[in-house]
C-alpha positions as CSV (number, residue, x, y, z in Angstrom):
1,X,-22.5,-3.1,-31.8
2,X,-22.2,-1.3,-28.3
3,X,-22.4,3.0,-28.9
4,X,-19.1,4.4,-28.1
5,X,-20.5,7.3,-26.5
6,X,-22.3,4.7,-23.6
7,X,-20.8,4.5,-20.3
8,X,-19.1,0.9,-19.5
9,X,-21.0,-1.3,-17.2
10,X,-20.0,-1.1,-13.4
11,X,-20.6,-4.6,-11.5
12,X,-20.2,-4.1,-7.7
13,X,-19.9,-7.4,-6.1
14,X,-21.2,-7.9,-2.2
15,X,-18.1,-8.5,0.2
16,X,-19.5,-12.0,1.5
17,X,-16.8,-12.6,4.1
18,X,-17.7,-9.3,6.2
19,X,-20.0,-11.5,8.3
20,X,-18.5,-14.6,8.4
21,X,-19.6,-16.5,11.6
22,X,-16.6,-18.5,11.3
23,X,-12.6,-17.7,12.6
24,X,-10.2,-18.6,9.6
25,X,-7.6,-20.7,10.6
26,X,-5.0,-22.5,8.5
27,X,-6.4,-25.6,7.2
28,X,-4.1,-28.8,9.2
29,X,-3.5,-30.8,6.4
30,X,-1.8,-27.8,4.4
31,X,2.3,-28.6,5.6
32,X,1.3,-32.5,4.0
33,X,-0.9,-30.9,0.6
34,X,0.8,-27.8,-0.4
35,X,3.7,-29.6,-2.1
36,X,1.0,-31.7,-4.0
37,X,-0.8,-29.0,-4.8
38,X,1.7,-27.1,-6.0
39,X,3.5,-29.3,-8.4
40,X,-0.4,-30.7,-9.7
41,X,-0.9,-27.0,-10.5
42,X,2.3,-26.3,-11.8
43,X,1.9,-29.8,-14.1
44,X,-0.6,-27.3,-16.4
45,X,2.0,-24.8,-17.1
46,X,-0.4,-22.0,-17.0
47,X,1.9,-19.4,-17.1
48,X,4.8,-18.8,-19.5
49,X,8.4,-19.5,-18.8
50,X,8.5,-15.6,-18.4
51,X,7.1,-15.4,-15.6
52,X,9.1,-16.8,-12.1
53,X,7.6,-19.5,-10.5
54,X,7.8,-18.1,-7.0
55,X,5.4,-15.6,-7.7
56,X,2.8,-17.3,-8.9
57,X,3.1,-19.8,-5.9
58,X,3.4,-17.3,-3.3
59,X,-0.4,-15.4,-4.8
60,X,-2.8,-18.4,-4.9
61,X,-1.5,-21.1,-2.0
62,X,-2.3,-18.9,0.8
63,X,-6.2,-18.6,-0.4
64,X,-6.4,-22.3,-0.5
65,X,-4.6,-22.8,3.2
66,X,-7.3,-21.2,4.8
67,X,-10.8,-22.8,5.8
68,X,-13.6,-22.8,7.9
């Protein structure tokens, strides 16, 4: 049983893309893949119904349109 009186743990993670060697550029086949993607990911209900579609959608495509 952790003490109450201990300080919480404080993980500071590296920023690994401070040096990348590599320009980001929107990945070519994302126009043809995001509809895909979307409704595969949407297929897993992940979310409640409480929660509007369009925001979910709009946070996690454009970290997957980008590559090396």
């Amino acid at each position: 049983m952790p003490n109450p009186n201990d300080a919480p743990i404080r993980l500071q993670l590296p920023d690994i893309l401070s040096n990348w060697p590599f320009t980001r550029t929107i990945n070519p086949h994302y126009k043809l893949t995001s509809p895909l993607s979307t409704s595969w990911f949407t297929s897993f209900k992940p979310l409640p119904s409480s929660v509007p579609r369009s925001s979910c959608r709009d946070r996690w495509q454009p970290a997957v349109a980008t590559g090396p």
